[in-house]
N, C-alpha and C positions, 0 to 999 in steps of 0.2 A: 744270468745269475748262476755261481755254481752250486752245486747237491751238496747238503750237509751229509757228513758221515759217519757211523757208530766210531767211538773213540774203540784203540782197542783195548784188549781185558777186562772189555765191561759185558758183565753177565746177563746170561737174557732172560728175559720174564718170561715167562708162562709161556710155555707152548713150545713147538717141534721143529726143529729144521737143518737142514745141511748146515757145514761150518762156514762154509762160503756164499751162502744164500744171505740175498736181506732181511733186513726184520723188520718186523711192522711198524714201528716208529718211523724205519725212513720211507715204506711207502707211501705212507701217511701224509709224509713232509713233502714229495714227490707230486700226490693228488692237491696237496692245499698250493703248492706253487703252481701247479698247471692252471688248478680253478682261478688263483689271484690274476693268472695272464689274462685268462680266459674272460674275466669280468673287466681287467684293464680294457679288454680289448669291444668289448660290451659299450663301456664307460664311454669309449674315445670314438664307437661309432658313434651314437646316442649324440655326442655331446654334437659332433660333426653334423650330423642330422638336424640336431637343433639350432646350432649355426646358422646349415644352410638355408632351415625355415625361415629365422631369423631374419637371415640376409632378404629372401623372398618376399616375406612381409612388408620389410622396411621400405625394399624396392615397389611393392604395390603399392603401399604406401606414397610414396614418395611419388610416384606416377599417378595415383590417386589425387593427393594434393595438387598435382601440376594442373591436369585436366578440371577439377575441381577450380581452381586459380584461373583458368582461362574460360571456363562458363559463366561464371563470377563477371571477369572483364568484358565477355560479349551479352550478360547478363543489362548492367551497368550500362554499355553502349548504348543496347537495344533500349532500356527504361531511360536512358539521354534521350533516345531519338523520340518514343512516345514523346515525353515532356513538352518537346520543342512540337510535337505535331499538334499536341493539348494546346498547345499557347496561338499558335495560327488558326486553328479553331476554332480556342476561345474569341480572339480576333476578329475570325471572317462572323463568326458567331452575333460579338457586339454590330459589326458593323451592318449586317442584317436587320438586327432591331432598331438598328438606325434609322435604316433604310423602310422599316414598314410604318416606324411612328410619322417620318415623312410623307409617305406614300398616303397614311391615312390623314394624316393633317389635310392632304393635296384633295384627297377625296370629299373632306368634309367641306371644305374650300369650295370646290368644283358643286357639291350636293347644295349649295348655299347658293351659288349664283345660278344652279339651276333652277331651285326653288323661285328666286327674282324675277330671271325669264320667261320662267311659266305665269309668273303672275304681269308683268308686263303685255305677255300674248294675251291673258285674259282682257286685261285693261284697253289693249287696242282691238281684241276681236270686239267687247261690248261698244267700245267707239264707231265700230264700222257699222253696226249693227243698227243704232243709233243714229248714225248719218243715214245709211242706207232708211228708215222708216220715215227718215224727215225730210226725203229729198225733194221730194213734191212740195211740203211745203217751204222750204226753202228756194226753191224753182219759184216758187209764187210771191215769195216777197222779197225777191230782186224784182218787181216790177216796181214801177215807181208809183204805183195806184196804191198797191198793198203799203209802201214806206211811207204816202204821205199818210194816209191812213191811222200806221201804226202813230207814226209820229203825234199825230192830232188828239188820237185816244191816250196818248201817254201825257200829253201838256194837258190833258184836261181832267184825268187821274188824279193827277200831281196837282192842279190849281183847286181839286177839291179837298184832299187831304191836307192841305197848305191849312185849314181852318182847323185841323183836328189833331191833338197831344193823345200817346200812350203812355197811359200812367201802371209802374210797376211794382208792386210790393205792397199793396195795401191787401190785407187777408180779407178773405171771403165767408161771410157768416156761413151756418150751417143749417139754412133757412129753406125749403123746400120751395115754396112760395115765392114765386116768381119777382110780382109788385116787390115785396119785403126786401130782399135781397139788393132790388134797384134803386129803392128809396133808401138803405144804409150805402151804397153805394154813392148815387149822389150827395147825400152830405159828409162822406169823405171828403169826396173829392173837393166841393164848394170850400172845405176847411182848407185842403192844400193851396188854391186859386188865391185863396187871403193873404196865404202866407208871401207869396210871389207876386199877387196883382192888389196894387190899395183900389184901383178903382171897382174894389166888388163885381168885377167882373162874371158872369155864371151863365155855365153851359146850356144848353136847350138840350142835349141829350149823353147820357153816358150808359156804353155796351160793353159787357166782356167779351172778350172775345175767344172762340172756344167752345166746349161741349164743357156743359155742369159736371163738376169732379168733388167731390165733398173734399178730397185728399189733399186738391192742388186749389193756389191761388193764382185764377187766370188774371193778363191782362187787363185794363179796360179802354176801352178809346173814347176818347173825351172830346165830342162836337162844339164849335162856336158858330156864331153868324159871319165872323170875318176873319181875314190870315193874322190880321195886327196882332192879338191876342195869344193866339200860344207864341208866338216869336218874343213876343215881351217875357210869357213864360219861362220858355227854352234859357231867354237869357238868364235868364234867376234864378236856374235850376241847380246851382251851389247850393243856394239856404235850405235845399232839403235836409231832411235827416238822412241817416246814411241808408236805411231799409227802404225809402223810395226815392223809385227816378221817373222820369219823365224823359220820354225821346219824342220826335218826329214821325208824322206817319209817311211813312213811305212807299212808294208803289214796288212791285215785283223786281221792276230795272232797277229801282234805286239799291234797292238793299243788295242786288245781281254786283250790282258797282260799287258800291264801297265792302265789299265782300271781298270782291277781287284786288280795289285797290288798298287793304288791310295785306291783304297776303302778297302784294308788291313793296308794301312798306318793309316786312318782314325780312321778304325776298334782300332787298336792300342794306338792310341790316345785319344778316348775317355773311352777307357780302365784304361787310367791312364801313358802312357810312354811318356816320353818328348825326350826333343832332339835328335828325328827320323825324318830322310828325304831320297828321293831317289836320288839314285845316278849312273851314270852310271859307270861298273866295266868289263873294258875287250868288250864295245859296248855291256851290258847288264844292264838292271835298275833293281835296287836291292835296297834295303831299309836298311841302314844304321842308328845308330847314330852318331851325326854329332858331334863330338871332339871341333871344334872350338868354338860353343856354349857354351860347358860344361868348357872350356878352361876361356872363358868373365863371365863365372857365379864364 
């Protein structure tokens, strides 16, 4: 830019100087353009400066975002791969409690049929124990002295109780007194005989059987002179009422045997056979099927 310059024959204000010297105005003009360089130049570093920050910035920036963007991406990966290790996990995890609800199912299984076998061991240690106390006498009645014996004392058990009915359900006064108790007793019974035998038939003896219970109504067994008589009974023992019965006396082996052959009827039954019942055949209970049933089906 070039220097402004005093026009000439223009006069000068205030002050002293050669003709040829400048005047203050222009060096005035002189300092205000060097200053205005001088702050352009200020300006245009500054600005350049702030550029280059600029530029720096946007470039960290920008390198910022990238690295940020790929920790993000290996962030993301990594939180994939947990997820998928979570789910195998979760996985092996179910299949575990699978595995121990079974395990204990198996054990409570196993604890049950030990429980069994411990009591089965019980059952045959008390068998052996049992055999082993009675083998003596068992040794002794495989002889044929001891069977015929037994035998002889058993048919003549049996040929005495053949004369004698248990009767059930007839209540027991509350009579301390021996006599009293026996004489309400016998005329029970004599009423029930009516009921069942016209020919007035009556006992010579009637015994409860059992220890006196004020609580409980025992048994009683009811004696005749001959077998005719309760057999005729036995047969009639429908028209009871339903609170008494009348059975058979029976010796130790009888009721041994139809005890056992109840629980072979049973046995039988749940096996799968139908219309089977016992029956008496010849003054022997034996297990039949019963014709009439099959007859109504």
């Amino acid at each position: 830019m070039s220097l402004q310059r005093t026009p000439p024959n223009t006069a000068l204000i205030s002050g002293s100087g050669s003709a040829g010297g400048s005047t203050p105005n222009e060096n005035s003009n002189i300092n205000t353009n060097l200053r205005k360089r001088k702050e352009r130049s200020y300006d245009y570093e500054y600005k350049k400066d702030l550029m280059e920050f600029r530029n720096d910035i946007m470039k960290y920036m920008k390198e910022f975002g990238e690295t940020q963007n790929e920790n993000l991406k290996k962030i993301r990966l990594e939180i994939s791969e947990m997820a998928e290790e979570l789910k195998k996990v979760k996985l092996v995890t179910e299949n575990l409690d699978k595995n121990l609800k079974q395990m204990s199912c198996e054990v409570q299984s196993i604890k049950s049929e030990n429980t069994k076998i411990q009591e089965q061991i019980a059952t045959i240690e008390s068998q052996i124990i049992h055999i082993k106390e009675n083998r003596n006498t068992l040794r002794e009645s495989e002889s044929p002295f001891y069977v015929h014996e037994d035998i002889i004392s058993e048919l003549k058990d049996r040929s005495d109780r053949e004369k004698n009915i248990i009767v059930v359900g007839i209540s027991e006064i509350n009579e301390r007194n021996y006599l009293s108790r026996q004489k309400y007793d016998a005329e029970i019974v004599t009423k029930i005989i009516q009921q069942l035998d016209e020919n007035d038939s009556k006992p010579f003896k009637c015994i409860r059987l059992g220890k006196y219970n004020p609580q409980k109504n025992r048994p009683i067994k009811v004696c005749f002179d001959n077998a005719y008589i309760p057999r005729q009974l036995l047969r009639n023992k429908s028209k009871l009422t339903d609170n008494i019965r009348i059975y058979s006396d029976q010796t130790p082996a009888q009721r041994t045997y139809i005890k056992n052959l109840k629980d072979e009827l049973q046995r039988r039954k749940d096996n799968g056979e139908e219309n089977i019942t016992i029956k008496y055949i010849k003054n022997k209970p034996t297990i039949i099927v019963n014709n009439k049933i099959n007859q109504k089906n």
